[in-house]
C-alpha positions in Angstrom: -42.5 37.2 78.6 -40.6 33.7 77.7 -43.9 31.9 77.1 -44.7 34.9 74.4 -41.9 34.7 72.9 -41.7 30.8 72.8 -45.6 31.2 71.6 -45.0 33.8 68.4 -41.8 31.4 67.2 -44.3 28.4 67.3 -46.5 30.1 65.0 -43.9 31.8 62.6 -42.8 28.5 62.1 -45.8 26.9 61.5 -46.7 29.7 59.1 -43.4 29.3 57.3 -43.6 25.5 56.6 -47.4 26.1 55.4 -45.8 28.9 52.9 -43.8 26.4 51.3 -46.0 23.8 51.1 -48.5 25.6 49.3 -46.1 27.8 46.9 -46.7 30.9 48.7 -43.1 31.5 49.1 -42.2 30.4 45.5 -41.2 26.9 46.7 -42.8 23.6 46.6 -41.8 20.8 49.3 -41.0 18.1 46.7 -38.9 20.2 44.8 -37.4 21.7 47.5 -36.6 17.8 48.8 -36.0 16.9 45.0 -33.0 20.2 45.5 -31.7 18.9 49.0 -31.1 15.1 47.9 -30.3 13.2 44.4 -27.7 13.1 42.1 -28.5 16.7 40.6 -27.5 18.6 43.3 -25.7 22.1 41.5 -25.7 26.0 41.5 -29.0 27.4 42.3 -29.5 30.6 39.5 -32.4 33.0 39.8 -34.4 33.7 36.4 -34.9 37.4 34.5 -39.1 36.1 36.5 -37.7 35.5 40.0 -37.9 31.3 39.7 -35.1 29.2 40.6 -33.2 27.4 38.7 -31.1 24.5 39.3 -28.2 24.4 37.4 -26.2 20.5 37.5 -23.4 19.0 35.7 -26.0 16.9 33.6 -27.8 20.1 32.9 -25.4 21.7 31.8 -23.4 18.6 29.9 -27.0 19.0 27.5 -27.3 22.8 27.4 -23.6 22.4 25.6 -23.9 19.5 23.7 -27.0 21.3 22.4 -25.6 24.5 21.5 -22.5 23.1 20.6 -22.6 19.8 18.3 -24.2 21.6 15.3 -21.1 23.0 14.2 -18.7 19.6 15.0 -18.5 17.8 12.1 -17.1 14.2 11.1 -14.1 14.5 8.6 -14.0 11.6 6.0 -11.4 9.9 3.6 -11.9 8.9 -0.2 -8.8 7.3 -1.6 -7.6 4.3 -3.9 -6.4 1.4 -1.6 -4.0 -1.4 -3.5 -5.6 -4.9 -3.8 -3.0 -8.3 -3.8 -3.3 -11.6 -4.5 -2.0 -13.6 -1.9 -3.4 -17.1 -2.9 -0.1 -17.9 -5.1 1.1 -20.5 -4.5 4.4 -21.8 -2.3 7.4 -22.6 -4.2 11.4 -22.7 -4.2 13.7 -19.0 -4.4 16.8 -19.3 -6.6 19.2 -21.0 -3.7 16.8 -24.1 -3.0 15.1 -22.5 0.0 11.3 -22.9 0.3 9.4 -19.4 0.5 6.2 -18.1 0.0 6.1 -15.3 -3.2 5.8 -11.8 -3.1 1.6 -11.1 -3.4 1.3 -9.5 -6.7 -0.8 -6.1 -6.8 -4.1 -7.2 -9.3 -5.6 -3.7 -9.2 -7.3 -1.1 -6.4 -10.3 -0.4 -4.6 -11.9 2.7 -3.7 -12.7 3.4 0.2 -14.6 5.8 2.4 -14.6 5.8 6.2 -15.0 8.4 8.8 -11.7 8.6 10.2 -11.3 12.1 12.3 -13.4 15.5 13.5 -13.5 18.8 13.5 -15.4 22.4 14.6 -16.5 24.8 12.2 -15.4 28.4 13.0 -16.7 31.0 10.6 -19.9 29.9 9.2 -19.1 30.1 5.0 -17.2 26.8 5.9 -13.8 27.5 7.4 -13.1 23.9 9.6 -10.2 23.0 12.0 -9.0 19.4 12.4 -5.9 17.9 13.7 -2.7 17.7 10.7 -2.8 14.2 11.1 -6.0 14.0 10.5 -5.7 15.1 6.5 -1.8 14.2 6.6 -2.5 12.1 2.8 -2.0 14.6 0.2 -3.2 11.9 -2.4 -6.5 11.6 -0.6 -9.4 13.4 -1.1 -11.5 14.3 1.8 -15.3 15.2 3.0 -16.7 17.1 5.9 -20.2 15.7 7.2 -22.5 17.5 9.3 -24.4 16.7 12.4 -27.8 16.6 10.0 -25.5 14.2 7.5 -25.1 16.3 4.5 -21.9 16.3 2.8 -19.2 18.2 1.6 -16.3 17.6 -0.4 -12.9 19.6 1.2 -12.0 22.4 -1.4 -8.8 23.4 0.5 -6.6 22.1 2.8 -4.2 24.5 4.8 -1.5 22.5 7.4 0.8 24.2 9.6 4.0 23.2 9.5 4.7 23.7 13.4 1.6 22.1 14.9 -0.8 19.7 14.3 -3.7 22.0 13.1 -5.1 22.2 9.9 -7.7 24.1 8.1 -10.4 22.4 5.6 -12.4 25.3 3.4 -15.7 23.7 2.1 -18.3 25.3 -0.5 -20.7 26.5 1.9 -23.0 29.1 3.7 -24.6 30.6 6.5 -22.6 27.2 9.1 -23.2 27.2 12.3 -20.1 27.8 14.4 -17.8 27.3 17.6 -17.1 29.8 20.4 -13.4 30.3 20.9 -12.7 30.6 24.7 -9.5 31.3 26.6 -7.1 28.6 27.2 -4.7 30.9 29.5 -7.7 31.1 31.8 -7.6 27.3 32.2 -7.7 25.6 35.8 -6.6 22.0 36.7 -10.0 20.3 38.4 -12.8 22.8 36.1 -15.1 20.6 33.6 -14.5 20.0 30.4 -16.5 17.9 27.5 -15.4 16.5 24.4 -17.2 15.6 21.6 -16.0 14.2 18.3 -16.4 10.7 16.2 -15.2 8.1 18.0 -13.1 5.5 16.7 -14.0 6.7 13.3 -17.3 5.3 13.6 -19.6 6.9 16.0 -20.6 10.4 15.3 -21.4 13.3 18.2 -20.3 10.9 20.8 -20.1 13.0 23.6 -17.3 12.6 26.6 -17.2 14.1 30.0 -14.3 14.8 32.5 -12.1 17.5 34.5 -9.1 19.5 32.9 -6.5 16.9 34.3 -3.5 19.3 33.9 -1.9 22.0 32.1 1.5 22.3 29.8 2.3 18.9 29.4 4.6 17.8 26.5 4.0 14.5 24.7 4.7 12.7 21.2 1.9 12.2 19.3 1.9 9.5 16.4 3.7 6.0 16.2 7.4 5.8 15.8 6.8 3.8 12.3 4.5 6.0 11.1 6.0 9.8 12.2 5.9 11.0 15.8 5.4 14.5 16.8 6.3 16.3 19.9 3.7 18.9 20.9 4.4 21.1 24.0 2.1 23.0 25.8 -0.8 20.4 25.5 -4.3 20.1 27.8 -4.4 16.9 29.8 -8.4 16.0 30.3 -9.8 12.6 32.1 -12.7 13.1 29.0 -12.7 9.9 27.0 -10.7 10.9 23.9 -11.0 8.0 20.9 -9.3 7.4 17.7 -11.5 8.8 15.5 -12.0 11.9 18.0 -9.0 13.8 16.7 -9.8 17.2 16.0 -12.7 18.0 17.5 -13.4 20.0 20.4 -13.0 20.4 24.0 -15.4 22.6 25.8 -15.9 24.3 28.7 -19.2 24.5 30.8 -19.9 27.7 28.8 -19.8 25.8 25.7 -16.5 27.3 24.7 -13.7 25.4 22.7 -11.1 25.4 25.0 -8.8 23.0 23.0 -8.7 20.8 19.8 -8.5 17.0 20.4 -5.4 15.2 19.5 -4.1 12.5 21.1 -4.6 9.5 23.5 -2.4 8.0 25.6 -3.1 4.3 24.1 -1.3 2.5 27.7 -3.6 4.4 30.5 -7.6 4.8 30.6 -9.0 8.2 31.2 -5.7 10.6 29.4 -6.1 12.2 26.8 -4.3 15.4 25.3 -5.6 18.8 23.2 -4.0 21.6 21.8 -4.7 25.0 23.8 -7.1 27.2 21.6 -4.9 29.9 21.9 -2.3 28.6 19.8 -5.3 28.2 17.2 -6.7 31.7 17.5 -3.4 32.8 16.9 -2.8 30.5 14.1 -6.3 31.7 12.6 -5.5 35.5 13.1 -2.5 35.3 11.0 -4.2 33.3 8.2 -6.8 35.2 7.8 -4.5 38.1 7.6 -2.0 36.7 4.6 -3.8 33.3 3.8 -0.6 31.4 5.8 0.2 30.0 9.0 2.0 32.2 11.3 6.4 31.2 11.2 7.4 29.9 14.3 10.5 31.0 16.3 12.9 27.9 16.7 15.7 27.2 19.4 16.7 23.5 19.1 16.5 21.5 22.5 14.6 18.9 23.6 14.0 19.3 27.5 11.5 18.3 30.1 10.6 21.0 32.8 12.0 21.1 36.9 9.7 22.1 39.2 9.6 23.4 41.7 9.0 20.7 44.0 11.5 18.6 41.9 14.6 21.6 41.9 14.2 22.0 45.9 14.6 18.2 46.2 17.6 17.7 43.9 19.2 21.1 45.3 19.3 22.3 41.4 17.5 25.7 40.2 13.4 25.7 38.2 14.2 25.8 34.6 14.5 23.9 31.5 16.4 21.1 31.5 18.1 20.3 28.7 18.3 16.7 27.3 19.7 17.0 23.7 20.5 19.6 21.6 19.6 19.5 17.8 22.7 19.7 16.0 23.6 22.8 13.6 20.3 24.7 15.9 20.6 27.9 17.6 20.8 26.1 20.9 24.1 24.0 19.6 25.6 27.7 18.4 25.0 29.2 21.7 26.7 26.3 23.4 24.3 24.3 25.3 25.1 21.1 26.1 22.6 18.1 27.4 22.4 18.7 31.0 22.3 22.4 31.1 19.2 23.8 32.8 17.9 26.9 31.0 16.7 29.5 34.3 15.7 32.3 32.1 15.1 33.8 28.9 15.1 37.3 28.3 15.3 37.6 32.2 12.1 35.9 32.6 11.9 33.0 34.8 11.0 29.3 33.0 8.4 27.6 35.3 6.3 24.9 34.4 3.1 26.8 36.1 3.3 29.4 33.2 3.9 27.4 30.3 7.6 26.4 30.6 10.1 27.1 27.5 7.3 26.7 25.3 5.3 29.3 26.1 8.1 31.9 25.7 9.9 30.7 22.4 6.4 30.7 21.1 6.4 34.6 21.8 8.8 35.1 20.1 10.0 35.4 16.5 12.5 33.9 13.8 15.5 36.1 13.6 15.0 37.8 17.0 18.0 37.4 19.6 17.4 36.0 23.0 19.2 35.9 26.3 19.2 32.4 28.4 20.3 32.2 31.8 22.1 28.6 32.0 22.7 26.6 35.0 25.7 24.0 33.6 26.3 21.0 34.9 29.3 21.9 36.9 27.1 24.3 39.1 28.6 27.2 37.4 25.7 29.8 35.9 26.3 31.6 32.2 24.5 34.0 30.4 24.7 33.4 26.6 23.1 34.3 23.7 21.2 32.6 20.7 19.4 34.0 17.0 16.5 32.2 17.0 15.8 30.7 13.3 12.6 29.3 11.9 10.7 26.3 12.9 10.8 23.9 9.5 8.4 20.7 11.4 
């Protein structure tokens, strides 16, 4: 009975390795070695026919750069740049001292350069881009597409609370951007950028992992006007000068956020704004034709963890490291070193978006509730009128 049995698996065996080496069984041995080994190595989909497909990172990088780059554009600047004459020469100020002169302006030149990018989102030529991008109000601007024809920007909408903007160009029947679902996000899942990088070097494309969630960073250069955005996407995808505004996608080819900073002493950080704040952004001005007002309280703070509240022996929350003077915050009492628990009764964790997340659901002119931890160990409850965000 053994030898039987050991006799019919010998031949099912045999049998079984002659099906795959002649196709029978929808498999060939050199794909099937080309699945098992090599750098491709992914999710293995079945087709509306019955074949299998492979489905790898560099697969689906091209699927989405396909699909996607069509509808990211390059956003240019036209504008008069001063010219000076700085070949005077050397000679004495009025107290005997030697100095150079002051150049002289002897005219201007005209410039265009690629400086930014952006994603077109409804296909008559509605275009979001970063506020700094289009921050000149003396400039004029262009939008160029990925098969290089041109457009002059019509419009230019900026919201005063973040650094989104909106470009209206004279056009029709664009191909646009799927909006995904930035509350959905995951720390570790893929995400690919694409944009013109360093102003010069159009549908570059970048590749990289969502590196973390709800960070808050100042954007800009201190001489030149810094911003603090909360909330933001951290992403190991390359982000350039020059990639500003354009988007970051998911492997579904979604925009998952809009490009906006680099952190110019590290390799491999880089920051975008959560596409939620932008669909909500682009829900109200469709609606009226403005940017939505934003509620305003009037601290700057970083978040405790809860790693970080169990080690000093101090509660999760908000902590508080100045208060803007004449602000809500200030007429409610806070003070630098208060640690803000709760609003509204609703815990402040870093995990769900920190203080951001819930002043941003809120509204100017609405009252809220904040749970304070002082500095003295004692806990408050106190109450603030939110106002409206001005910058």
């Amino acid at each position: 009975m053994k030898n039987k049995f050991a006799i019919f698996l010998s031949i099912s065996v045999v049998l079984v390795l002659l099906g795959i080496s002649s196709g029978v069984l929808g498999l060939r041995s050199g794909s099937l070695g080309r699945w098992l080994s090599g750098p491709n190595v992914g999710q293995l989909k079945v087709g509306d026919s019955g074949s299998v497909k492979v489905v790898s990172e560099e697969s689906v990088t091209i699927d989405v750069v396909k699909r996607v780059s069509p509808a990211v554009v390059t956003v240019g600047i036209t504008k008069n740049q001063p010219v000076f004459d700085f070949n005077q020469g050397f000679g004495f100020g009025p107290f005997g001292f030697f100095e150079s002169p002051v150049p002289q302006q002897q005219g201007s030149r005209q410039i265009k350069q690629d400086i930014g990018s952006g994603f077109i989102v409804r296909s008559d030529g509605l275009i979001i881009t970063n506020k700094h991008v289009v921050s000149d109000t003396q400039a004029k601007y262009r939008v160029i597409t990925v098969d290089n024809r041109s457009y002059d920007v019509q419009r230019i909408y900026r919201d005063p609370n973040n650094d989104l903007a909106i470009l209206k160009i004279d056009a029709s029947g664009l191909p646009t951007v799927e909006l995904g679902d930035s509350s959905r996000l995951q720390v570790g899942q893929f995400a690919i950028a694409i944009g013109t990088a360093l102003g010069e070097f159009r549908s570059t494309v970048t590749t990289g992992v969502v590196s973390g969630l709800s960070r808050g960073i100042t954007a800009g250069s201190p001489f030149e006007g810094a911003e603090k955005l909360n909330d933001v996407i951290q992403t190991s995808a390359a982000i350039n000068p020059g990639n500003s505004g354009g988007p970051l996608l998911n492997s579904s080819g979604q925009v998952i956020g809009v490009n906006v900073a680099v952190a110019s002493a590290a390799q491999n950080i880089g920051f975008a704004l959560p596409i939620n704040l932008l669909k909500d952004s682009l829900k109200t001005f469709e609606e009226n034709g403005q940017f939505p007002k934003r509620a305003f309280l009037g601290v700057e703070y970083r978040m405790v963890t809860r790693d970080l509240a169990i080690l000093n022996e101090i509660p999760e929350g908000a902590y508080v490291s100045s208060v803007v003077a004449q602000s809500p915050a200030e007429e409610a009492g806070l003070e630098p070193g208060d640690i803000i628990t709760k609003i509204d009764g609703r815990q402040l964790r870093e995990t769900e978006g920190g203080l951001a997340a819930v002043i941003a659901a809120k509204k100017p002119g609405q009252t809220v509730e904040l749970t304070v931890y002082q500095a003295d160990g004692k806990t408050v409850v106190v109450r603030a009128t939110l106002t409206e965000a001005t910058q």
